[in-house]
Each structure stands twice: as structure tokens, then as C-alpha cells.
C-alpha positions as CSV (number, residue, x, y, z in Angstrom):
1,X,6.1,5.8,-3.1
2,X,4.4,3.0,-1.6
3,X,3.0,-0.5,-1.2
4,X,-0.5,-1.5,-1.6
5,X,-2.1,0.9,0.3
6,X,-0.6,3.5,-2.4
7,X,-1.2,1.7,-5.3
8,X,-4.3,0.4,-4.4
9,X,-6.4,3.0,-3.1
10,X,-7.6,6.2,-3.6
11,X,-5.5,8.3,-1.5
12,X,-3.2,9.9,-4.3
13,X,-6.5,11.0,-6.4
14,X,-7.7,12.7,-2.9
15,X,-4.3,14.3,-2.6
16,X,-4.4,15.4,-6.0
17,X,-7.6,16.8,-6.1
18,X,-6.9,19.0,-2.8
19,X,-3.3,20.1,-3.9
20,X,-4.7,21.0,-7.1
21,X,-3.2,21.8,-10.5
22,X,-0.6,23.2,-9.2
23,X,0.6,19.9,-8.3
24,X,1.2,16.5,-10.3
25,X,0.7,14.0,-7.8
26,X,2.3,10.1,-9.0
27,X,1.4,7.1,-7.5
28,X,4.7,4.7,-7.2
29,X,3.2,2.4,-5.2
30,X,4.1,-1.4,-5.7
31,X,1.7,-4.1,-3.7
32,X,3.8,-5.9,-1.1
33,X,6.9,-3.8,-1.0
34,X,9.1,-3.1,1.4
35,X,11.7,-1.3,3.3
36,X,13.5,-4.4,4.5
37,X,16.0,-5.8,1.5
38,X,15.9,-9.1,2.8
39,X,12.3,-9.8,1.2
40,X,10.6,-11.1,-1.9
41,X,10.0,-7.4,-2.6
42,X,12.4,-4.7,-1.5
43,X,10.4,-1.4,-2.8
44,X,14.4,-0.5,-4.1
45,X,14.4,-3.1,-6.3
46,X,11.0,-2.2,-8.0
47,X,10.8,-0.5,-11.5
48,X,7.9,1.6,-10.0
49,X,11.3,3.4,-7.4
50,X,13.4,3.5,-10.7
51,X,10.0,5.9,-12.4
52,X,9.5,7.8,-9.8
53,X,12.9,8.8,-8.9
54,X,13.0,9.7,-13.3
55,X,10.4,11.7,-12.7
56,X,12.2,14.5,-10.9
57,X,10.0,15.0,-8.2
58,X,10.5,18.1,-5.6
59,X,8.4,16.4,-3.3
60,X,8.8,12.3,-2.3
61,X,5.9,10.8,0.2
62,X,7.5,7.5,1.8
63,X,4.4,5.5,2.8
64,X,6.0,2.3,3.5
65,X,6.8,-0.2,6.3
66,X,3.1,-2.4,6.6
67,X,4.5,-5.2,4.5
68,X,7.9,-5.3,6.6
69,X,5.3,-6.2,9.6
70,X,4.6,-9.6,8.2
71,X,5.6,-12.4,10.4
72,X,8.5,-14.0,8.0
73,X,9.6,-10.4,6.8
74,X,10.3,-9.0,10.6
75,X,12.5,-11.6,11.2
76,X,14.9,-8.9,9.5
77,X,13.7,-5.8,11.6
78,X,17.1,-5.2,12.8
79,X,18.1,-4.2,9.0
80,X,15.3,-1.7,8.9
81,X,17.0,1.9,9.4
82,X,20.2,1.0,7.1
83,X,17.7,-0.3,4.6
84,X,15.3,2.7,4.6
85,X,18.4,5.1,5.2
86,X,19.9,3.4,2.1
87,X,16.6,4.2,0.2
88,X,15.9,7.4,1.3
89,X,19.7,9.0,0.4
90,X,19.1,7.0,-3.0
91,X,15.9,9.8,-3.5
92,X,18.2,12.7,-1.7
93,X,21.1,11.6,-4.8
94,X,18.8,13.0,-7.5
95,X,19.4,16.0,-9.3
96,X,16.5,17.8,-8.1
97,X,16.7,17.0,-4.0
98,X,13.0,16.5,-3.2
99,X,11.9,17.4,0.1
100,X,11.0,14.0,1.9
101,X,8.1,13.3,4.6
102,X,7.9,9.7,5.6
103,X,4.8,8.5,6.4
104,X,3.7,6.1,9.9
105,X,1.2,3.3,7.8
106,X,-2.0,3.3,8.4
107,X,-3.0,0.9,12.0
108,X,-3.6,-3.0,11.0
109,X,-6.3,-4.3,12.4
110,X,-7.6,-8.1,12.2
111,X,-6.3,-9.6,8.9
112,X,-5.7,-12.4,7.2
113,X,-2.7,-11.3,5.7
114,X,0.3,-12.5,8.2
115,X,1.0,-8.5,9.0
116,X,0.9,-8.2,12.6
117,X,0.0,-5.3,14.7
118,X,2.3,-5.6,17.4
119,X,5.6,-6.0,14.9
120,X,3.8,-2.6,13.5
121,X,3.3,-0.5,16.5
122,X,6.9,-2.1,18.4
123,X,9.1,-2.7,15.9
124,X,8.5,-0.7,12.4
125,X,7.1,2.7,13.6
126,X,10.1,3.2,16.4
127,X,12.3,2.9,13.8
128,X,10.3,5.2,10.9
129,X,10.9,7.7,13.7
130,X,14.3,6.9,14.5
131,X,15.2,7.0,10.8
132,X,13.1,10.4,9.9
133,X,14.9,11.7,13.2
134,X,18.6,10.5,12.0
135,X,17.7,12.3,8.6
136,X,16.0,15.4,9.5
137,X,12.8,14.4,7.7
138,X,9.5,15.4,8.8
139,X,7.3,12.3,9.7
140,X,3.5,12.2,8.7
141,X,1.2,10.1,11.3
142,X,-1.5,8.4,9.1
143,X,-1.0,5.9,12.0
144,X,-2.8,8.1,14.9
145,X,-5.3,9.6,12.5
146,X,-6.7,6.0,12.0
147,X,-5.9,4.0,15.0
148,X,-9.9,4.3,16.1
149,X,-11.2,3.8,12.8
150,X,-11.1,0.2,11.9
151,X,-14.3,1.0,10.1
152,X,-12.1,2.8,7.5
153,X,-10.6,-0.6,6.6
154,X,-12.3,-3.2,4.1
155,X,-9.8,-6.1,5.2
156,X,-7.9,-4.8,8.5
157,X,-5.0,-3.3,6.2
158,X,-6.2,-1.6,3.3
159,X,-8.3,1.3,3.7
160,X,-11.4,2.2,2.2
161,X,-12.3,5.4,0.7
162,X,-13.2,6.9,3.6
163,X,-9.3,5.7,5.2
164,X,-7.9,7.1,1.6
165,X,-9.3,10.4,2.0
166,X,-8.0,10.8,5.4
167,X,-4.5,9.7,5.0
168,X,-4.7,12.1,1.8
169,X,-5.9,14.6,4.7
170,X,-2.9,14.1,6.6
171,X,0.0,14.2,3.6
172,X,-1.8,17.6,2.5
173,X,-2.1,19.3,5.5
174,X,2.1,18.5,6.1
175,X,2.9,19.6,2.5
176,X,0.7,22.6,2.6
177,X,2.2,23.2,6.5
178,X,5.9,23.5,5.2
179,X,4.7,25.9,2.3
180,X,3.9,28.7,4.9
């Protein structure tokens, strides 16, 4: 489950290919989307969350929170953990009770996009930890495994293939880590 950086990229073919057949990896990402409710596109309110959650999934990947970074959209930062807590017990409430790791976003970097770095790194990854901490999730940090790489970026936000591959890296190495 994603934004653009989900849908967009190649990151869940990567993961797929290095989990293997053994795995079915979807991509539910939704360009734009949110945590934050209080937007023009709350990822809860997407038909892409309604298909993945019908899928039955035993394991969710939360990559979300670069869109909530925007300028107009972190006005409502201080909704963030209800809102995220809110989505992630709506993907606990499934019949199967997939395990969840929520992902810190990939760095931004100079953009012409309105998503600020600062709102990133100060305001949305604090409270990704403080809401995988409040939870008991396990929190993936494609954020530090990019931060010196703006190389890995064709605009400043979404990553190039080389960015994909890493941040498919990181979410195997964590699945693979709790299979042990």
C-alpha cells in the first residue's frame, strides 16, 4: 500500500522477484495518497485500500506519508497518528490479521512538487515512529538507506530504478528478518 512511489515504480517487481514464487507481491499504490483524512486523497478512501484489503493479504507494507509533507496537506499534521492508527486497525480488522511493517518514505530532495523536506524529516517520520511504536509494528527505514543518494531520484521524490531496488532491498531484508 502506497502513493506514487508504489505505484509508480519498480520497487514491488524487485520485491517480487527476490521473495520469489513463494510470494504474490500486489502493488496498491494510489499516486498522491495520504495518511492525513483531511486531503484531496486520503489513501482510506481509495478503491486501490478496498482491493487490497479483499485480497487477504498475510503481509501489508505501509509505504505512505510523502504526500502528507506537502505544504497545504501538513497544515493537518496534528491528525496524523489517529488517521494512520485509524487505517492501520482497519487492515488489523481483516479476517486473515496480516503482519504489518510501516515503511519511513524515501528522503525528498529538491522538487517541484510543494513536498517539503523539513515537514518530512520533523513532522511525518516522528510520528510513523510514534504510531508503529503505539502499535507494536515493526518500522522499515527506506528513509536512511537513501538519504545520501539523491542520485537515486529522477525528480527529488520519486525514485529511479536504482532507488526502487533499494527500498525493495530494505522491505525484503525485514520480511525475510522476521521469518527466522
Amino acid at each position: 500500500m502506497g502513493d506514487s512511489i508504489t505505484e509508480l515504480t519498480n520497487y514491488p517487481d524487485d520485491l517480487q522477484a527476490m521473495l520469489g514464487v513463494g510470494y504474490i507481491v500486489g502493488n496498491f499504490g494510489v499516486s498522491g495518497s495520504t495518511v492525513l483524512l483531511d486531503t484531496y486523497t486520503p489513501y482510506m478512501h481509495q478503491t486501490a485500500f478496498i482491493d487490497a484489503k479483499n485480497c487477504l493479504p498475510d503481509i501489508v507494507i505501509i509505504m505512505l506519508g510523502t504526500n502528507d509533507a506537502r505544504t497545504d496537506n501538513f497544515q493537518s499534521i496534528d491528525n496524523f497518528v489517529a488517521d494512520y492508527t485509524m487505517l492501520i486497525n482497519s487492515i488489523q480488522s481483516s479476517k486473515t490479521k496480516p503482519q504489518i511493517f510501516i515503511v519511513k518514505p524515501p528522503p525528498l530532495f529538491e522538487n517541484e512538487l510543494d513536498l517539503k523536506s523539513q515537514n518530512l524529516l520533523k513532522g511525518i517520520i516522528p510520528r510513523i515512529e510514534q504510531t508503529a511504536n503505539a502499535l507494536g509494528l515493526q518500522v522499515i527505514d527506506v528513509y536512511f538507506a537513501l538519504e545520501n543518494h539523491p542520485e537515486y531520484f529522477q525528480d527529488g521524490v520519486h525514485p529511479n530504478n536504482e532507488g526502487a531496488t533499494v527500498i525493495a532491498e530494505q522491505i525484503y531484508n525485514a520480511i525475510i528478518s522476521t521469518e527466522t
